[in-house]
N, C-alpha and C positions, 0 to 999 in steps of 0.2 A: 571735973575737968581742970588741967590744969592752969595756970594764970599766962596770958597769952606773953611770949617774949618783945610783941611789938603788936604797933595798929597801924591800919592806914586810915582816914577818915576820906572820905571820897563827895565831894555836893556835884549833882548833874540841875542840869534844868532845861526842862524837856520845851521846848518852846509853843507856842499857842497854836492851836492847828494841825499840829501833829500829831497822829494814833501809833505812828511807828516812828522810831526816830532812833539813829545812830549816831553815835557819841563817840566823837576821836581826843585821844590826849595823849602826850607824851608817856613812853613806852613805861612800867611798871614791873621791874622781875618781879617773879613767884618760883623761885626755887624750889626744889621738890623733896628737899628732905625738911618741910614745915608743911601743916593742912593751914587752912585757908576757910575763917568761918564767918559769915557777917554774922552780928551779936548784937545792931542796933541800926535801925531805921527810922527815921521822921520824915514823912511827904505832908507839904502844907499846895492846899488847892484853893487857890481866888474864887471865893463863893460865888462871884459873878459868873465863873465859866457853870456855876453847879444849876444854874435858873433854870426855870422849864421851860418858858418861852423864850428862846433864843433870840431870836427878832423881833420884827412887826409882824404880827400875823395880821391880813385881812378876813375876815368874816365878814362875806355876803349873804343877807338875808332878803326877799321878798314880803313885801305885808299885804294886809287882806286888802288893801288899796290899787295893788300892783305897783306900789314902792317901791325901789332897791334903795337898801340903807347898807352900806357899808361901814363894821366897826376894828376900830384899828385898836389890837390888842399890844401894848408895846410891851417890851423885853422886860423879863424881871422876873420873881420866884412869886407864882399864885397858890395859894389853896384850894382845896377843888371845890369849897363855896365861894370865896371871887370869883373863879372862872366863869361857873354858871351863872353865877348874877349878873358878870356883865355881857355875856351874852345871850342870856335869858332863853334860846331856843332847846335846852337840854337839860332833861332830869334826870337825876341818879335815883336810882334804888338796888337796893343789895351791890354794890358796889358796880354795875353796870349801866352804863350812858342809855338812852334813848330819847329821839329827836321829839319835843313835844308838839302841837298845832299851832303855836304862838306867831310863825309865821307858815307863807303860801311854799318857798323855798328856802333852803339853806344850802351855801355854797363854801365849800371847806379846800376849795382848791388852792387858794392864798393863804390857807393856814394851816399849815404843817405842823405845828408842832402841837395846835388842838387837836387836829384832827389823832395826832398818835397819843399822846395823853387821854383822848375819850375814845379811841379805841376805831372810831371813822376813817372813812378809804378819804383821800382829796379829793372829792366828788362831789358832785350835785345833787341834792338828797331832796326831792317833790312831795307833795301831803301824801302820796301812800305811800313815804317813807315813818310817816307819824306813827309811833310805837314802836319803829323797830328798835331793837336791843342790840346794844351791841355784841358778839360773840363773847369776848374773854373782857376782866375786869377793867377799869379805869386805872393808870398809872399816872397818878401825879407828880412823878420823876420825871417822868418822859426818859425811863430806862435808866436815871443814874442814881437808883437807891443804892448801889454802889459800882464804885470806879474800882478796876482792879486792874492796877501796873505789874507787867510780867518783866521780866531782866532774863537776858544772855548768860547774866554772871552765876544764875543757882543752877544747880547741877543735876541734871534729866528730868528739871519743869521747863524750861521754855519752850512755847507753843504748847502746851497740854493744857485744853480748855477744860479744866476743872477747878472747882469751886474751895476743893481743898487744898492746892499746894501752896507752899510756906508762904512765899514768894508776893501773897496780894494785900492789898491796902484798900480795906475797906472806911465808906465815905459818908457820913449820912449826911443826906441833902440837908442846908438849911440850920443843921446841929453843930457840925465839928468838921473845920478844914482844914485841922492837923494832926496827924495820926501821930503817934510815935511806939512804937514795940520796940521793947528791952527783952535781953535774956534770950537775944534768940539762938539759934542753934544750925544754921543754912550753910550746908557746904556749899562756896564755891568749886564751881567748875575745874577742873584738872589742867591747866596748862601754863606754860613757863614764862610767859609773858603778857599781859594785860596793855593792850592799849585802843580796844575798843568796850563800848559797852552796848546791845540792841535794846533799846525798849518799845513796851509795845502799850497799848491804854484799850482796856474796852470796856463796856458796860457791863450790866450784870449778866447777860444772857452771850457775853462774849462774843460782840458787836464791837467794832471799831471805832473809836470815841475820842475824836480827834475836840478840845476841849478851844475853851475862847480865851484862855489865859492861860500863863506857863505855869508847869507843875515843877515844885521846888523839892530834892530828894535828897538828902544826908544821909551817909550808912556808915559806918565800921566795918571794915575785916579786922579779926583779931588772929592774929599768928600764931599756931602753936608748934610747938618742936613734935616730931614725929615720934610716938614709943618705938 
């Protein structure tokens, strides 16, 4: 390839809360006797928005007393031996939850983000729910074992919920929240003027994943003159 005649370097910042979000900026020609290639990308993600329990969750349990003890799970990134330990009503085996007899009830309505992490409906689960297993595996994500940002600007990927186009920025909870890919090779889209950009944020299963802190994104276009 050859050496680009110019770059533009481009930083957006997606704000906290938003899964979809349009970006306005003074107009940018793209004349059309040059392509148009992004060639480098870094998105850095506030580990805080990456936590698996969002909130406070409440966990309502009954005991063999006829107790209700309520435990208040606060916000933060668990491992899926904290979680259990401090709620002590659920064991894992083979990578699948089920509610143990430790208490009379367990109430998952206040806790959202257990209950999807162990894989539980928000419901009220009674001693003959004792053994049940949950369907499909435990995610200790709570779905963000990765974030993949889609853009307006690559050219016939946006909105195409697939796992392989150029275009995503994957995340690992907890390890790394700032990507950066060099070298890359992403036509922008064909048009003569730039002054918007659409992004979009979902999870890994391409669910809308509106985040609790802003997403910071730097790219490159490099310009090349047309053969």
């Amino acid at each position: 390839m050859n050496k680009p005649v110019s770059i533009i370097n481009h930083t957006t910042v997606i704000p906290k809360g938003h899964a979809n979000y349009r970006e306005s900026f003074d107009t940018i020609s793209l004349p059309n006797n040059c392509v148009y290639k992004i060639t480098n990308i870094t998105c850095k993600i506030d580990t805080t928005s990456l936590w698996n329990i969002t909130k406070t969750n409440i966990l309502k349990v009954t005991n063999n007393s006829d107790q209700e003890i309520s435990m208040h799970i606060q916000p933060g990134y668990y491992t899926l031996d904290e979680l259990t330990q401090s709620i002590l009503c659920v064991d894992i085996v083979a990578n699948r939850a089920y509610i143990n007899d430790t208490y009379k009830t367990v109430d998952f309505t206040d806790a959202p983000d257990i209950a999807n992490i162990l894989r539980f409906e928000q419901k009220i689960y009674t001693p003959s729910s004792a053994g049940s297993v949950t369907p499909t595996a435990v995610d200790i994500t709570n779905n963000k074992s990765v974030v993949k940002i889609y853009s307006s600007l690559v050219q016939q990927t946006f909105g195409i919920t697939s796992s392989m186009i150029d275009n995503l920025i994957h995340v690992s909870v907890g390890l790394n929240n700032i990507v950066t890919q060099d070298n890359l090779d992403i036509q922008v889209v064909n048009q003569p003027n730039l002054d918007y950009i659409e992004w979009r944020i979902t999870d890994a299963v391409d669910q809308p994943l509106p985040l609790t802190a802003n997403v910071y994104i730097n790219f490159t276009i490099s310009v090349f003159p047309k053969n």
